[in-house]
C-alpha positions, 0 to 999 in steps of 0.5 A, a space after each residue: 500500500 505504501 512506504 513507511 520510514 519508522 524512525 525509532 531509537 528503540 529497537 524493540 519499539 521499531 520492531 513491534 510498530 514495523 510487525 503491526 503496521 506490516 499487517 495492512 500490506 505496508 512495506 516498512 523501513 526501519 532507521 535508529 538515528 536521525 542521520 539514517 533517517 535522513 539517508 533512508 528518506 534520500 535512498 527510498 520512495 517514502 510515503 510517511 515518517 514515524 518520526 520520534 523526537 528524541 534520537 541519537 545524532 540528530 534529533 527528531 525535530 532537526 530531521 523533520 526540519 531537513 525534510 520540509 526543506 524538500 518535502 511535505 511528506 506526512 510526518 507523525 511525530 512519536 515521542 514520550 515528551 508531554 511538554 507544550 513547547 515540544 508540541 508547539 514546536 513540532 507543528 510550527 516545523 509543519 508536523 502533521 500529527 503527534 501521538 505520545 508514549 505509551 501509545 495504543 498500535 490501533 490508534 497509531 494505525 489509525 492515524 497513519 491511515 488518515 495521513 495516507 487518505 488525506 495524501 491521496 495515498 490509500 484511496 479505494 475505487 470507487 467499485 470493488 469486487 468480492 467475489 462475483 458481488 460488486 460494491 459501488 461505495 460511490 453509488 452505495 449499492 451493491 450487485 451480484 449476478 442475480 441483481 441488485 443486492 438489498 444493503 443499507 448506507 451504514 453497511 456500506 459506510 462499514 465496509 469502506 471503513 473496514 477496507 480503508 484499514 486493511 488488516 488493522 484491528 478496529 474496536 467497535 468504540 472505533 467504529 461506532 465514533 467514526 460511523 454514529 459519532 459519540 453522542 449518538 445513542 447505539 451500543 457496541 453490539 450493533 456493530 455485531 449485527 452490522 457485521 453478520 448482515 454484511 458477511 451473510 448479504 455479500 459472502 465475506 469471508 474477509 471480515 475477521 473477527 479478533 476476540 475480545 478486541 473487534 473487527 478487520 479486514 484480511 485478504 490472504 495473498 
């Protein structure tokens, strides 16, 4: 799907966002200073940077002000720093995003994939096929070789909101926040039921359910 440079100091941090963020079909590049950050971002097609602040050499913020010099690449600044100057001062280098430490792999996923969308990056057709069923998000429709197949706008939303986050787990707060929004009045096991109308009208097998946690999409390949 796209290219990501993870500049992380910490090696275990690096590996465990590298193996997430390699379940949507990313290919990862891993740097563990800022000069090979910025040797790495030279040599490669770098479509995002997880860019932490604190690292050896030169520091995160020196970096991200190096590569806004020649690119307006997505950034997302990750470090364990709290302070508002740090902030302030991430965004004023023209950072797109900051998340902070500890920090939740569903929710850095999730930024990761609004970065990408609003780059143009990750953008889904217009149709997809399942199988022999073709979904129409634009036209929020859906057809097989038998006709027209009787799906709602809100299974459809679901589904677009599943495949834009290709084989990242979604918790159904998640999904309820980004389809209802949080003041509207709907538990988390109506997302069960969209669910099970969704694999039952369109035969998907790509929806997985992840116990205890909530809902992906995988496609083997």
């Amino acid at each position: 799907m796209a290219t990501l440079l993870i500049v992380e100091d910490d090696r275990k941090t690096n590996e465990a966002i590298c193996e997430y963020l390699k379940s949507a079909g990313h290919m990862l590049i891993s740097a563990y200073d800022g000069a090979a950050a910025l040797q790495s971002f030279d040599e490669y097609n770098i479509d995002l940077i997880v860019l932490d602040i604190m690292l050896p050499k030169i520091s995160g913020l020196s970096v991200l002000h190096e590569i806004r010099q020649k690119s307006s690449v997505p950034i997302l600044m990750l470090t364990a720093i709290e302070d508002e100057y740090t902030q302030v001062t991430s965004f004023d280098e023209q950072a797109d995003d900051y998340i902070t430490k500890p920090f939740s792999m569903v929710l850095l996923g999730r930024r990761i994939t609004a970065l990408l969308r609003r780059s143009g990056k990750g953008i889904l057709p217009n149709t997809i096929a399942f199988g022999d069923v073709i979904v129409d998000f634009s036209g929020y429709s859906a057809k097989d070789n038998n006709g027209k197949i009787d799906i709602t706008p809100k299974e459809i939303d679901l589904l677009k909101l599943l495949v834009e986050h290709k084989g990242l787990v979604l918790t159904r707060t998640q999904i309820l926040d980004d389809l209802w929004g949080d003041s509207y009045p709907v538990i988390d096991r109506t997302i069960d039921t969209y669910i099970k109308n969704l694999r039952k009208k369109l035969r998907l097998e790509c929806i997985v359910t992840v116990k205890g946690i909530g809902y992906k999409y995988e496609v083997n390949t």
